[in-house]
C-alpha positions as CSV (number, residue, x, y, z in Angstrom):
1,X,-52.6,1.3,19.0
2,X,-51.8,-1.6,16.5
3,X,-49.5,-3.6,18.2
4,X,-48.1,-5.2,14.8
5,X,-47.4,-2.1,14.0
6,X,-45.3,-1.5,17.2
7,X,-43.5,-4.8,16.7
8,X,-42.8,-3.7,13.1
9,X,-41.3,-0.6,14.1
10,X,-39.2,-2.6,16.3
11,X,-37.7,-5.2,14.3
12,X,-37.3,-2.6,11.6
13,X,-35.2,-0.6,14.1
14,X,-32.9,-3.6,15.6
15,X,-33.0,-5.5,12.0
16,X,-31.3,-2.3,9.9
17,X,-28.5,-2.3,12.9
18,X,-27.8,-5.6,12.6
19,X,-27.5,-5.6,8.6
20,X,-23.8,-4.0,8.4
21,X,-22.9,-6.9,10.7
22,X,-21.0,-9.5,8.7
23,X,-22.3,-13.2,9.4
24,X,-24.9,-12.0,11.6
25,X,-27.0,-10.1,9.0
26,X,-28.0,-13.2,8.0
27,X,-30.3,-12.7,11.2
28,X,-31.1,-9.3,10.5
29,X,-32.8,-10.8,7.3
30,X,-35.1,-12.4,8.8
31,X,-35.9,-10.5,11.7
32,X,-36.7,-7.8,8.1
33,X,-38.7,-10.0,6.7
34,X,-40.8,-10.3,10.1
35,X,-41.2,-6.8,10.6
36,X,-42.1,-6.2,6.6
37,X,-45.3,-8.7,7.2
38,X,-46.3,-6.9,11.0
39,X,-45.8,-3.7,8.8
40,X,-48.3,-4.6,6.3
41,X,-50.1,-6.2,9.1
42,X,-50.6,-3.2,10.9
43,X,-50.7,-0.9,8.4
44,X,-53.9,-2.8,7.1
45,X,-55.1,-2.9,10.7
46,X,-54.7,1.0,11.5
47,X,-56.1,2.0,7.7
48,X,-59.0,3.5,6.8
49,X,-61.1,0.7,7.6
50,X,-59.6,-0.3,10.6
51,X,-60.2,0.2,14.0
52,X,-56.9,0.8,15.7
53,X,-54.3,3.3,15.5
54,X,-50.2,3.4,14.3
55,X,-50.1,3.9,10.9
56,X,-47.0,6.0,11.1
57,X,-45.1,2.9,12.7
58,X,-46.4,0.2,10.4
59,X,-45.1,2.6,7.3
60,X,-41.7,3.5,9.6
61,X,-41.4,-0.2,10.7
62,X,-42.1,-1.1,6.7
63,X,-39.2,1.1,5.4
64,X,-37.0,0.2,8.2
65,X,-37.5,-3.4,7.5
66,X,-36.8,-3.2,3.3
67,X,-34.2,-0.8,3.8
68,X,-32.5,-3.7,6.5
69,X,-33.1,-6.2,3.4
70,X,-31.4,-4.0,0.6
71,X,-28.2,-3.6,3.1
72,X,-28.0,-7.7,3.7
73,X,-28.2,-8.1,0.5
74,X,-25.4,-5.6,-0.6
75,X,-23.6,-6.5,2.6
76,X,-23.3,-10.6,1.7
77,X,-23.0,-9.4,-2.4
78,X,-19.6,-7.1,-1.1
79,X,-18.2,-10.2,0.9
80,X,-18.8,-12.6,-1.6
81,X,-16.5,-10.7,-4.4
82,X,-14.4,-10.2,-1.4
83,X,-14.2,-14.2,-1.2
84,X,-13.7,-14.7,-4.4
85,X,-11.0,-12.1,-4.8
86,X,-9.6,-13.8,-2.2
87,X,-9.2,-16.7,-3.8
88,X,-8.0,-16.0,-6.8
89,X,-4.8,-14.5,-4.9
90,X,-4.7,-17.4,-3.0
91,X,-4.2,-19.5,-6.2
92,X,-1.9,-17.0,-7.8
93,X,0.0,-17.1,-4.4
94,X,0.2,-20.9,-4.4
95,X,1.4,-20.8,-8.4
96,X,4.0,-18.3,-7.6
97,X,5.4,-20.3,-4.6
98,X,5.8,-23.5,-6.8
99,X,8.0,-21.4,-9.8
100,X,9.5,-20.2,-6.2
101,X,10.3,-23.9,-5.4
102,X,11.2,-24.8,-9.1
103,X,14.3,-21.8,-9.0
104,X,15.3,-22.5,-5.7
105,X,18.2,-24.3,-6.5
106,X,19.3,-21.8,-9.0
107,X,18.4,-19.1,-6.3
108,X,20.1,-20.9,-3.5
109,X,23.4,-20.6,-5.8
110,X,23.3,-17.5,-6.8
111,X,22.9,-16.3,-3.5
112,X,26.4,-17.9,-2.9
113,X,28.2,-15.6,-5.6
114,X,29.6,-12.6,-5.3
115,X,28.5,-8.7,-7.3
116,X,30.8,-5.9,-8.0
117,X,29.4,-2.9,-6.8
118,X,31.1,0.1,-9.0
119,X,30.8,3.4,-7.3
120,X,31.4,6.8,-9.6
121,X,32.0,10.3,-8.6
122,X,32.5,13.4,-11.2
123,X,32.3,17.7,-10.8
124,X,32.8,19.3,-14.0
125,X,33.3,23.0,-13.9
126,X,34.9,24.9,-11.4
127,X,38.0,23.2,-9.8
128,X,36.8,20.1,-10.6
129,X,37.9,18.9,-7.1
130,X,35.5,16.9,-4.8
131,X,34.9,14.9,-2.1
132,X,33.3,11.1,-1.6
133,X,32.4,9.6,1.4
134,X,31.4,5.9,0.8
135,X,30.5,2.4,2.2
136,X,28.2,0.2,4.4
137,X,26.0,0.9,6.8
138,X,27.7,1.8,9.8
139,X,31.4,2.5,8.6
140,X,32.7,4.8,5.5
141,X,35.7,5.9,3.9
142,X,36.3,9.4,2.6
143,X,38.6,10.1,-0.3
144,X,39.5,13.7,-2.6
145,X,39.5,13.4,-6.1
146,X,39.3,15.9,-9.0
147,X,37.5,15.6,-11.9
148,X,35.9,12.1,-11.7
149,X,36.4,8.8,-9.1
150,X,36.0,5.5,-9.4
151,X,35.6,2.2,-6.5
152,X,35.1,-1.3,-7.4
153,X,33.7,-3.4,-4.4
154,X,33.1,-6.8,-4.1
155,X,30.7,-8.2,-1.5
156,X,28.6,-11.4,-0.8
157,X,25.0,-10.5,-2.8
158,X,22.5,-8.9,-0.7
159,X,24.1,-8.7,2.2
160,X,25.4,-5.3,1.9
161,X,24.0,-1.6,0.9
162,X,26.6,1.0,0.2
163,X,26.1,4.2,-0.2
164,X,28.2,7.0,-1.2
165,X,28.0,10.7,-0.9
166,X,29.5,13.0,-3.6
167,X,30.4,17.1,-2.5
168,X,32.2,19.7,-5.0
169,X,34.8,22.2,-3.3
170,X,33.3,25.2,-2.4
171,X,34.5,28.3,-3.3
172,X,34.1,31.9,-1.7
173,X,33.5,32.9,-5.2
174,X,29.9,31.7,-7.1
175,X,30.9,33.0,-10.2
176,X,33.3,30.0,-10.3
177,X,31.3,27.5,-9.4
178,X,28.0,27.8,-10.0
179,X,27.7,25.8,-13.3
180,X,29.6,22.9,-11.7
181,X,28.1,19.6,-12.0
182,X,28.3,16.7,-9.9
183,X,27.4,13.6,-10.0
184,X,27.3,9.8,-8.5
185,X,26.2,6.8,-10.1
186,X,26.5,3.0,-8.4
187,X,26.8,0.1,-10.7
188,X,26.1,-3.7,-10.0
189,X,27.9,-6.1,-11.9
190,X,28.3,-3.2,-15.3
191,X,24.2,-2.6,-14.9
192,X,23.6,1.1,-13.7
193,X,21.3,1.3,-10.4
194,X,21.3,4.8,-9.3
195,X,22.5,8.0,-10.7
196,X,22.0,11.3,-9.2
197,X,23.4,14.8,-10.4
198,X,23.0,18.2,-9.0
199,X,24.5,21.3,-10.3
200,X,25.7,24.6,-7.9
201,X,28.5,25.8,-5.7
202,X,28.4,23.5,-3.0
203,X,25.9,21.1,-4.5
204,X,25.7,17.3,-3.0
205,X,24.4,14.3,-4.6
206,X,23.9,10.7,-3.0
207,X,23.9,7.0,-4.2
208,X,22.9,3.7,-3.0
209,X,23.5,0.4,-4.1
210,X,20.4,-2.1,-3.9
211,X,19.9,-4.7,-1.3
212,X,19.4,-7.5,-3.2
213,X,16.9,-10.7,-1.0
């Protein structure tokens, strides 16, 4: 039995492990490269003019050994446009944070003023009556109204989310309110930020204002 050919098979086997290794596929390129020349080594050594046996495991040890190659070699080509993909978001990262650190003044000051938060409420059709609950996290306020509702609230920027949940009356009747239409929109500073609308006896719609960082 050729033992090149044994040793071939060998490094073949432990080299095409090692190759979806980052870092140390670098290693399992060479230890390829060793078992490609014990490959053709024994492979000439257990041919038709040699004298010793293994073919197989020269051709196995051979195919094993490339195949560890090709994978390094696709393995370092991925991480490399990896890297470099990298780096090009670190640079875009770095250009961003310096407009960042230009504005922050202006940033820093608006942060200091304060929005108006418009919350709307409508039901057309029906009875036209309805019901909002509204406010910030943890606390709300519930009012009637019929036919449309209005809120203007005024609140440090960003540090507050309202929210504000619009229900038409229901009737015993669906005849009388199923093409009702309700509604709920939530303005900052006059610039609409959420709208919703649904349409049915009994329908409910929700808003929410934006938190603004």
């Amino acid at each position: 039995m050729s033992a090149m050919a044994i040793s071939a098979l060998v490094l073949g086997i432990i080299a095409i492990v090692l190759s979806f290794i980052p870092i140390i596929n670098n290693f399992a390129a060479v230890l390829a490269v060793i078992g490609v020349i014990l490959g053709g080594f024994g492979w000439h050594a257990s041919g038709r003019k040699g004298h010793k046996k293994g073919k197989g495991l020269a051709i196995a040890g051979l195919v094993l050994s490339a195949l560890a190659i090709i994978i390094t070699l696709l393995m370092q080509q991925s991480a490399s446009k990896a890297f470099d993909s990298a780096s090009k978001n670190s640079g875009s990262t770095s250009s961003q944070t310096a407009r960042q650190q230009d504005s922050g003044s202006s940033k820093a000051d608006s942060g200091n003023k304060k929005r108006t938060v418009t919350l709307k409420a409508s039901v057309t059709g029906g009875s036209g009556n309805g019901t909002v609950t509204y406010g910030p996290a943890g606390s709300a306020s519930q009012d009637t109204f019929s036919s449309q509702w209005s809120k203007d609230l005024t609140d440090n920027q960003g540090k507050e989310m309202y929210t504000e949940t619009v229900s038409a009356e229901i009737s015993m009747n669906d005849a009388d309110t199923k093409d009702q239409i309700v509604t709920c929109d939530v303005l900052v500073d006059g610039v609409q930020k959420d709208h919703k609308e649904a349409t049915g006896s009994g329908a409910v719609v929700t808003c929410s204002s934006p938190v603004v960082f």
